[in-house]
Backbone as ProteinMPNN parsed JSONL, in Angstrom:
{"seq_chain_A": "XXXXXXXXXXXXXXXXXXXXXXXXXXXXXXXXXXXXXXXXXXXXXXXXXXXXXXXXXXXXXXXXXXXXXXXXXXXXXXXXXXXXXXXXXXXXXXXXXXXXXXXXXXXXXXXXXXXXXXXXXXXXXXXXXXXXXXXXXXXXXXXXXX", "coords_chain_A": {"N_chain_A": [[0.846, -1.173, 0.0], [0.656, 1.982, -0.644], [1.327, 5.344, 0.641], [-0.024, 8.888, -0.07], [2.008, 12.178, 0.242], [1.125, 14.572, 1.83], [0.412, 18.207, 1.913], [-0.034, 20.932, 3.395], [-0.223, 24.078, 3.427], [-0.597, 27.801, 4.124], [-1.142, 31.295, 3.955], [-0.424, 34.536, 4.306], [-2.801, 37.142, 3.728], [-2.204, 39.506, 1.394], [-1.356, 42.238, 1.863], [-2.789, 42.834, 4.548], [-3.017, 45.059, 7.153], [-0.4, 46.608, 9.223], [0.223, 46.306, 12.552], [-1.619, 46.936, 15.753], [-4.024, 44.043, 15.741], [-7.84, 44.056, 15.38], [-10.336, 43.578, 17.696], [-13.041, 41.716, 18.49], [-15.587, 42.263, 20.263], [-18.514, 43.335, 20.095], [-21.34, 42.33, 18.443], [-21.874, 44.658, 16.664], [-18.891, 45.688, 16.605], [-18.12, 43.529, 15.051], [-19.654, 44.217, 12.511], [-18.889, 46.537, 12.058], [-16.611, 46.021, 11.372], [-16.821, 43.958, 8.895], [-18.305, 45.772, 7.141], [-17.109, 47.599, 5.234], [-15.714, 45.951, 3.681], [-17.254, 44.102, 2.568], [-20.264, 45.445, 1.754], [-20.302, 47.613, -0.511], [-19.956, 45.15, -2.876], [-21.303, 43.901, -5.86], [-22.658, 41.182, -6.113], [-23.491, 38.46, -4.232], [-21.126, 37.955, -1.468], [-19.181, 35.982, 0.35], [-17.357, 35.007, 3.559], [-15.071, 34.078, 6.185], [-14.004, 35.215, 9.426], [-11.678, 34.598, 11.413], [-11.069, 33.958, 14.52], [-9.014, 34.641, 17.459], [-8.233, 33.698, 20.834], [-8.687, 35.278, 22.373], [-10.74, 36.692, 21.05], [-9.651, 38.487, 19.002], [-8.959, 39.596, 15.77], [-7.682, 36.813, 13.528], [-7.291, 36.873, 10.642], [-9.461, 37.32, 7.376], [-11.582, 35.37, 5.308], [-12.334, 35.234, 2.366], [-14.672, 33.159, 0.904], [-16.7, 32.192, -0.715], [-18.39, 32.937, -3.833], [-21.241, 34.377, -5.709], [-24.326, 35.303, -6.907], [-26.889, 37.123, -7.642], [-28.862, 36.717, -5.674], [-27.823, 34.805, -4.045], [-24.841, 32.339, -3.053], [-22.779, 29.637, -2.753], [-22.32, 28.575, 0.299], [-20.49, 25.866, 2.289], [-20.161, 23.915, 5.235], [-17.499, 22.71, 5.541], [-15.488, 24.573, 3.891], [-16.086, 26.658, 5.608], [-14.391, 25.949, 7.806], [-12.222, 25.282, 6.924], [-10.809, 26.834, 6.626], [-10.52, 28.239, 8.933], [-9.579, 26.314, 10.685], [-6.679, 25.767, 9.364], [-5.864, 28.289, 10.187], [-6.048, 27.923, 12.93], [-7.788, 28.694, 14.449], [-9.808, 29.771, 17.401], [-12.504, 30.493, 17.607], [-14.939, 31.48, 14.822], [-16.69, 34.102, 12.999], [-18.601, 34.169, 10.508], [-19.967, 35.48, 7.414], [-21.612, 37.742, 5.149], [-22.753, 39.438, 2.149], [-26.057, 41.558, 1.343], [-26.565, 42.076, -1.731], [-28.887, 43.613, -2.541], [-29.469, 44.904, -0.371], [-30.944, 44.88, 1.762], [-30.363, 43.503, 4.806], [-32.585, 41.764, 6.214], [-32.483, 38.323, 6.958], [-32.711, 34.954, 4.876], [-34.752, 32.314, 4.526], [-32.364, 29.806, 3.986], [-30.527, 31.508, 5.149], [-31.036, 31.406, 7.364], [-30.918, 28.554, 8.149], [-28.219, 27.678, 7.145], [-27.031, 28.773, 9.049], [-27.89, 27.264, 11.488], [-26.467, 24.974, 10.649], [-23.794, 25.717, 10.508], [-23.289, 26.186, 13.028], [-23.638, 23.972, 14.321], [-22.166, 22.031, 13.384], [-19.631, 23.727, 14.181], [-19.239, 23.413, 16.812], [-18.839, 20.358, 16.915], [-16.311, 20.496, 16.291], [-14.883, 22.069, 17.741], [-14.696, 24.671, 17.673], [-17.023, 27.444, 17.678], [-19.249, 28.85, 16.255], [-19.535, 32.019, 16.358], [-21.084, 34.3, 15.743], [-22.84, 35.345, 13.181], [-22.943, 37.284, 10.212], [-25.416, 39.622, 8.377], [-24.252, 41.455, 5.961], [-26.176, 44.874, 4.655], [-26.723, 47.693, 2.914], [-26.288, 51.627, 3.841], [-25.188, 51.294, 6.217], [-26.428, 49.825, 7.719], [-27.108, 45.948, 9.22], [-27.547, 42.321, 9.905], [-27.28, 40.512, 12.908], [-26.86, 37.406, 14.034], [-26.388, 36.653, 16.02], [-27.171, 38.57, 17.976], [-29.716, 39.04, 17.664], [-30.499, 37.32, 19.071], [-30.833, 34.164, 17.986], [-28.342, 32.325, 17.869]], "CA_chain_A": [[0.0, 0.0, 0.0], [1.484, 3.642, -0.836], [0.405, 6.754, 0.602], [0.944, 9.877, -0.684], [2.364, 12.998, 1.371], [-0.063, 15.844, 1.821], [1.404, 19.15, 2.505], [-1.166, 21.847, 3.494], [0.599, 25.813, 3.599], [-1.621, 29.043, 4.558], [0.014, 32.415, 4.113], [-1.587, 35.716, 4.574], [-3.616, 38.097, 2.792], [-1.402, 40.543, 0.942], [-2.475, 44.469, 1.965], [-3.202, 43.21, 5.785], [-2.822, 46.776, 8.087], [0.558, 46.195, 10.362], [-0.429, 47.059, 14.234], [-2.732, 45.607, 16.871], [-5.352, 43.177, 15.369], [-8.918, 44.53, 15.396], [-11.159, 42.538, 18.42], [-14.333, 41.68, 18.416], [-16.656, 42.588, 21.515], [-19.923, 42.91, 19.913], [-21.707, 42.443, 17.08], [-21.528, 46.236, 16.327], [-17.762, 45.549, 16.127], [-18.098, 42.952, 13.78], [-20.23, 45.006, 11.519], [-18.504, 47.953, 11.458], [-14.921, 45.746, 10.681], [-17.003, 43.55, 7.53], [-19.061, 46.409, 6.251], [-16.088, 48.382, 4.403], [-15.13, 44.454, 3.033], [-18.984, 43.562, 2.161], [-21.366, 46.523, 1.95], [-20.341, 47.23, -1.978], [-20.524, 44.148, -3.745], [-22.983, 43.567, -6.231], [-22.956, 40.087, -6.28], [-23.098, 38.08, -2.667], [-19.294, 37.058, -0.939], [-19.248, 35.036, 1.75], [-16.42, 35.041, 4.144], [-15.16, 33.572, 7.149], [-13.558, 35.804, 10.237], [-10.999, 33.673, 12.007], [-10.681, 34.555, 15.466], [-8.003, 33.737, 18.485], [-8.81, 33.154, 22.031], [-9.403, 37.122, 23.372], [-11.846, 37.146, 19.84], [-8.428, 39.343, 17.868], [-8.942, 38.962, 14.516], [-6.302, 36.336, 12.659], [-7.769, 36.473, 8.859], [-10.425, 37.488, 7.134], [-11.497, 34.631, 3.977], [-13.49, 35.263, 1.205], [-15.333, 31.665, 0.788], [-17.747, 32.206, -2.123], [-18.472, 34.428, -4.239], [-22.3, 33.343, -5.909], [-24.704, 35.589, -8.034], [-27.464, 38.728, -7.186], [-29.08, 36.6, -4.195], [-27.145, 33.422, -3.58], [-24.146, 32.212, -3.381], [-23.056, 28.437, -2.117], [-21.622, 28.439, 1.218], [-20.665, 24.821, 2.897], [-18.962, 24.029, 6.55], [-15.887, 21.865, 5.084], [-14.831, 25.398, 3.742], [-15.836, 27.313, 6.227], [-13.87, 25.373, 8.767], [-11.213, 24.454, 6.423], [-9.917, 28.212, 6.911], [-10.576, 28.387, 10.716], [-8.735, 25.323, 10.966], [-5.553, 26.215, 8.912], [-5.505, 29.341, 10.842], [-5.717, 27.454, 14.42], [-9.433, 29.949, 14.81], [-10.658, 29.898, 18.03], [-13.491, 30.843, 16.992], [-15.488, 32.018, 13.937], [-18.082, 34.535, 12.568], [-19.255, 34.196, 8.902], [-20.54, 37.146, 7.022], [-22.01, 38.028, 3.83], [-23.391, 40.361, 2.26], [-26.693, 40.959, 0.367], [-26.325, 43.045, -2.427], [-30.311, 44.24, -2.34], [-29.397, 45.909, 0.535], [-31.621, 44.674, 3.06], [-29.98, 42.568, 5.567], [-32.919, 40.646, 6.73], [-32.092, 36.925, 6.71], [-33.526, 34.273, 3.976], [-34.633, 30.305, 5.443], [-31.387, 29.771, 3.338], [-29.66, 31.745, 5.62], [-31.218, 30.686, 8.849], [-30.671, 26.921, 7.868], [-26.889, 27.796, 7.377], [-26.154, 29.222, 10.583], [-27.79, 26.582, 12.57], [-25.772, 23.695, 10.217], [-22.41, 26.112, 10.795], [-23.228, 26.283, 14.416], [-23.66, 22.423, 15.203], [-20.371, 21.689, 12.926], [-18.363, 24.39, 14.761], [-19.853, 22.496, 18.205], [-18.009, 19.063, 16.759], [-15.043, 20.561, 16.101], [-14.189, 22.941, 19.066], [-14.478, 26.143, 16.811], [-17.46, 27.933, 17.463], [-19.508, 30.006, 15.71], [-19.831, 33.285, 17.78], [-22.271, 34.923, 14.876], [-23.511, 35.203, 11.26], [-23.299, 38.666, 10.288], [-25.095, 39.813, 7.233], [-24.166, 43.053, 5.277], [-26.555, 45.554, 4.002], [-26.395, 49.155, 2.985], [-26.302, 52.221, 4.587], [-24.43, 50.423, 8.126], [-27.479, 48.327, 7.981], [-26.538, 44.758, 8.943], [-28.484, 41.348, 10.861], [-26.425, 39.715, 13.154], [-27.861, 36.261, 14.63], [-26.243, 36.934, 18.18], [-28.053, 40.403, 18.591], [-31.551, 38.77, 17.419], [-30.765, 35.946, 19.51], [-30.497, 33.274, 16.941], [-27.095, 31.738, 17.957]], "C_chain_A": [[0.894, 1.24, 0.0], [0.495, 4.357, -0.34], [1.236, 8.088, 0.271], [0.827, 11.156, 0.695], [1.276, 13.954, 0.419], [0.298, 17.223, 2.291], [0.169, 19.998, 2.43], [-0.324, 23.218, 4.079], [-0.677, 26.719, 3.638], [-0.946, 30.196, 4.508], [-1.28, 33.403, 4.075], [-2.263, 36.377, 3.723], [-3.129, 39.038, 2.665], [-2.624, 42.227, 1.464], [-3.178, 44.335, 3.7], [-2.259, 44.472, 6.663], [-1.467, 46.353, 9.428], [-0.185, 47.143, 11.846], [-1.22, 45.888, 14.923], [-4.071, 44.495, 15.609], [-6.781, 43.774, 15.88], [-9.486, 42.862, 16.883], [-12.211, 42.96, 18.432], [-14.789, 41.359, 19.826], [-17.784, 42.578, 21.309], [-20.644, 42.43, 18.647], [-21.706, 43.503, 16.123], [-20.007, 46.282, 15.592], [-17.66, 44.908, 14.481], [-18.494, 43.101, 12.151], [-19.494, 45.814, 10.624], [-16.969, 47.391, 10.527], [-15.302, 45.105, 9.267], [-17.989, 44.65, 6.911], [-18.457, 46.922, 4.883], [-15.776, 46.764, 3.112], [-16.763, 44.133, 2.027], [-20.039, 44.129, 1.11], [-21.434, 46.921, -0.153], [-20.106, 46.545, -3.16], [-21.262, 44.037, -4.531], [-23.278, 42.299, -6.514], [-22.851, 39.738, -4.754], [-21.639, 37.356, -2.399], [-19.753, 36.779, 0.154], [-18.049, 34.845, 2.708], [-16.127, 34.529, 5.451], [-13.851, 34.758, 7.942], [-12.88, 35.216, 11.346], [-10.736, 34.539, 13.319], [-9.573, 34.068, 16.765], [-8.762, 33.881, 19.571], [-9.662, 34.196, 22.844], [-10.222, 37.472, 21.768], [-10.868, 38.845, 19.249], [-8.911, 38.799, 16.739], [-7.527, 38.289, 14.182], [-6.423, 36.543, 11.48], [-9.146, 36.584, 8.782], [-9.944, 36.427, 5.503], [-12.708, 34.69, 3.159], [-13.99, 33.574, 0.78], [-16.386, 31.346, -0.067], [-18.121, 33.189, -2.419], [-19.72, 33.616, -5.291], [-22.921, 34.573, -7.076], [-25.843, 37.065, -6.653], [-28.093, 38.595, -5.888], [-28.443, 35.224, -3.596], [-25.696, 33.166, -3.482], [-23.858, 30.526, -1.948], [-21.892, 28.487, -1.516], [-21.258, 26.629, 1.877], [-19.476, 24.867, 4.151], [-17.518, 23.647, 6.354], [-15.056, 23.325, 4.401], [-14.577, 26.274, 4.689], [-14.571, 27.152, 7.028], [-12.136, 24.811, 8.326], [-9.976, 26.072, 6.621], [-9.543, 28.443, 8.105], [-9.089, 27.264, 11.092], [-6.721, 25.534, 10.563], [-4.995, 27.333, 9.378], [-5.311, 29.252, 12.561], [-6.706, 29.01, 15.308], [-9.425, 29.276, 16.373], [-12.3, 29.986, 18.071], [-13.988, 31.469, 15.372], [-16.457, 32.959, 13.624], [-17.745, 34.482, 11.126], [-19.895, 35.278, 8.762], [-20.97, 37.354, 5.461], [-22.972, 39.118, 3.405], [-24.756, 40.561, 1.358], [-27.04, 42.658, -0.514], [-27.749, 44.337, -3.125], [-30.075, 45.59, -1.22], [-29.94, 45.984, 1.915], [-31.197, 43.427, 3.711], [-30.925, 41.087, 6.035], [-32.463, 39.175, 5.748], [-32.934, 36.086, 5.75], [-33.518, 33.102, 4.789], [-33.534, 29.936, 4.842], [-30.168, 29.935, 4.544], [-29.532, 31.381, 6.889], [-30.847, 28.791, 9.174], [-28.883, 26.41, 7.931], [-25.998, 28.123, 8.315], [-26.774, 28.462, 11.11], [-26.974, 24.935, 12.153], [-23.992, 24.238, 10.561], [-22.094, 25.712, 12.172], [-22.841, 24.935, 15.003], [-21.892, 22.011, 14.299], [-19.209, 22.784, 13.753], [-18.489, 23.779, 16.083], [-18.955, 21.338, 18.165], [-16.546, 19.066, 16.866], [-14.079, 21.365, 16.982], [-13.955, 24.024, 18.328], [-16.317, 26.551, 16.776], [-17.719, 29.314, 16.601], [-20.138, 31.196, 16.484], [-20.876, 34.32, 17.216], [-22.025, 34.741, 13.414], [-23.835, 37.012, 10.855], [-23.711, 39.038, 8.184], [-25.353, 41.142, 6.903], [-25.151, 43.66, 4.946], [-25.948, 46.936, 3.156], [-26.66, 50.164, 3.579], [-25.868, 52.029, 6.236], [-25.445, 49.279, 8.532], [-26.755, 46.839, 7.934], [-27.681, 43.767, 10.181], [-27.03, 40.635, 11.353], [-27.564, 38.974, 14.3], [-27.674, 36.083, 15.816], [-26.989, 38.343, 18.877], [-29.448, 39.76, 18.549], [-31.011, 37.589, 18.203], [-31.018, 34.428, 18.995], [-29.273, 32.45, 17.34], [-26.763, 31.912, 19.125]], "O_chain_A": [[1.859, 1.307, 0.762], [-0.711, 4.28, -0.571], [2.439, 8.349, 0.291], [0.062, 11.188, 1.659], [0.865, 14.065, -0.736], [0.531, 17.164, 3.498], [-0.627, 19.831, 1.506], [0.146, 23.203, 5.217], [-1.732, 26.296, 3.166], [0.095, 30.13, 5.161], [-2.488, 33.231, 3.913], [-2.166, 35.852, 2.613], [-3.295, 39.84, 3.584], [-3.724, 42.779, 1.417], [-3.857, 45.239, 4.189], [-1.036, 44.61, 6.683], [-1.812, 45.811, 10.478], [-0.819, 48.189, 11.979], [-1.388, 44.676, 14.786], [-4.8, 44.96, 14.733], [-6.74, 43.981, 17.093], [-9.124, 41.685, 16.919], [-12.557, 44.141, 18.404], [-14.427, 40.36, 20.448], [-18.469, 41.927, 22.097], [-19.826, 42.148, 17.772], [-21.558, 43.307, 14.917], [-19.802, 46.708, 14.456], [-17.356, 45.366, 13.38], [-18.073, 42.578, 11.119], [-19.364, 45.928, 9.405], [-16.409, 47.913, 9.564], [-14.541, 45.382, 8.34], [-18.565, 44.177, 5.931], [-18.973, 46.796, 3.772], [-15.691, 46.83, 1.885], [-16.906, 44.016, 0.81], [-20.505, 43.618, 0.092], [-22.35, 46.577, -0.9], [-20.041, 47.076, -4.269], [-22.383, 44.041, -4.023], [-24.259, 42.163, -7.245], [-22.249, 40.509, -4.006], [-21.18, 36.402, -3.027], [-20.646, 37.326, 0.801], [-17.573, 33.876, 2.116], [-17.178, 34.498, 6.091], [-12.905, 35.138, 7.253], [-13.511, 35.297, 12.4], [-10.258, 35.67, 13.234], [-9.451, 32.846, 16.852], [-9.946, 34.182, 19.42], [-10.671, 34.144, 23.546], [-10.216, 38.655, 21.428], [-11.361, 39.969, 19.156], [-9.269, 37.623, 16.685], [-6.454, 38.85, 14.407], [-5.324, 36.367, 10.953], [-9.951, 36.194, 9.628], [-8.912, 36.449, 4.834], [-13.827, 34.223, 3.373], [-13.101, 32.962, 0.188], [-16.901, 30.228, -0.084], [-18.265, 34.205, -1.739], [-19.46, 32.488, -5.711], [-22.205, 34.842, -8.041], [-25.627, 37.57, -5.551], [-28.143, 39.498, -5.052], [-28.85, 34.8, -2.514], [-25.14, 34.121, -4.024], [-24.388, 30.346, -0.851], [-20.782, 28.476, -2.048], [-22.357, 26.078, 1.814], [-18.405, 25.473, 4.179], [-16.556, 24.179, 6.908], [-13.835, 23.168, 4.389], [-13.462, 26.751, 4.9], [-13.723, 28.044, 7.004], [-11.258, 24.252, 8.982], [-8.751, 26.161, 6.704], [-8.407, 28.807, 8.408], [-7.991, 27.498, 11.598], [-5.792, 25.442, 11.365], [-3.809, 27.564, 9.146], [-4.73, 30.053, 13.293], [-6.456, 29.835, 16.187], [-8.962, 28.137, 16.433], [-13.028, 29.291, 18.78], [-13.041, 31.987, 14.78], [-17.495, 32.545, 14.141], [-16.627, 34.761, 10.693], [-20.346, 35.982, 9.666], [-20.19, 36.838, 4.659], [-23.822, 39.615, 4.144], [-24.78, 39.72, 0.459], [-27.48, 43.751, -0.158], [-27.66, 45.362, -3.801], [-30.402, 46.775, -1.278], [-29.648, 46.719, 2.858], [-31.592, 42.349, 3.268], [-30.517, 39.935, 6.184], [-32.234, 38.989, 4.553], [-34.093, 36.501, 5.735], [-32.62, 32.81, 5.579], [-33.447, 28.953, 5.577], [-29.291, 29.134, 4.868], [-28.506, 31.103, 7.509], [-30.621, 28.142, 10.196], [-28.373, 25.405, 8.427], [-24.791, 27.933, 8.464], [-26.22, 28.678, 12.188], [-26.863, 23.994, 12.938], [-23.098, 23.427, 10.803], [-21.079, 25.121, 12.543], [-22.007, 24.74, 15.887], [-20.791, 21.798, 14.806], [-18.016, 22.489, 13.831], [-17.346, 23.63, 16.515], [-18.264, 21.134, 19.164], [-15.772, 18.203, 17.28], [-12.848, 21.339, 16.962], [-12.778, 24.387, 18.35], [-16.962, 25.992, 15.889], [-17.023, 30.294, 16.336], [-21.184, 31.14, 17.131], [-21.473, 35.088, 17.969], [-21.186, 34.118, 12.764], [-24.787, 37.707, 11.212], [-22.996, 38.892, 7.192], [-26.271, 41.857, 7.306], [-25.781, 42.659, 4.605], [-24.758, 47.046, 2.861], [-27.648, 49.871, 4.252], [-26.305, 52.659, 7.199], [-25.372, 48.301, 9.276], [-26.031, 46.481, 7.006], [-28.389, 44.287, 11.043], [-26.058, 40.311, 10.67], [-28.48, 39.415, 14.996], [-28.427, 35.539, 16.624], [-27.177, 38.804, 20.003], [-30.254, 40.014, 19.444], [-31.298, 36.588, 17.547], [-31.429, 33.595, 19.803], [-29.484, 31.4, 16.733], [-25.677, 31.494, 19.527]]}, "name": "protein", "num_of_chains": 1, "seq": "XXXXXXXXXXXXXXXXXXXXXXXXXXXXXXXXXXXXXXXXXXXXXXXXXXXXXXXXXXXXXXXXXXXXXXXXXXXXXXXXXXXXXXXXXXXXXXXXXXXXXXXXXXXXXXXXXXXXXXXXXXXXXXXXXXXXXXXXXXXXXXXXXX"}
């Protein structure tokens, strides 16, 4: 039987800001740090927000990029970033290029399938934040959702 070697590398995201790391305290935070990233899109991105132990940001990952209201998110990616980054935690984020944040059953179905897979794996998900316009945004830990 042969197996083959598997080498898995992660490097950063060219153009990250040298200094302290941004932390996340509320959902407000989290808003205000993916709005600038999100908010003008016109198609939906999807992203994952890798966090360390005091909720510092490590990486922000763009994780799909889909069409005017969709775009196909799954946990094996989400988690596949968190993981390579040694996350603590996670929030996911996307944005919807309508403009109105509220959530679709789409989206509510995805944060409680993120939630129970970040549960298995010792990487919670700490929220689901999604973009609008004008600072408008839904996050599923403010509405109590998560």
């Amino acid at each position: 039987m042969r197996f083959r070697e598997l080498q898995v590398s992660y490097r950063a995201v060219a153009g990250t800001p040298p200094g302290p790391r941004p932390q996340i305290g509320t959902p407000r935070d989290g808003a205000n740090l993916l709005a600038p990233l999100l908010a003008h899109k016109v198609v939906e991105h999807a992203g994952v927000l890798s966090l360390d132990t005091k909720h510092s940001v490590i990486g922000w990952d763009v994780i799909g990029i889909g069409s005017l209201d969709a775009t196909v998110v799954h946990p094996r990616e989400v988690f596949l970033t968190a993981i390579l980054q040694h996350a603590a935690a996670i929030i996911v984020a996307h944005n919807h290029p309508s403009g109105d944040p509220v959530p679709s059953l789409d989206d509510k179905t995805l944060t409680a399938r993120l939630s129970a897979a970040g549960g298995l794996l010792g990487i919670p998900l700490i929220d689901h934040v999604i973009i609008g316009h004008d600072g408008r945004y839904y996050s599923f830990r403010e509405a109590g959702q998560l």
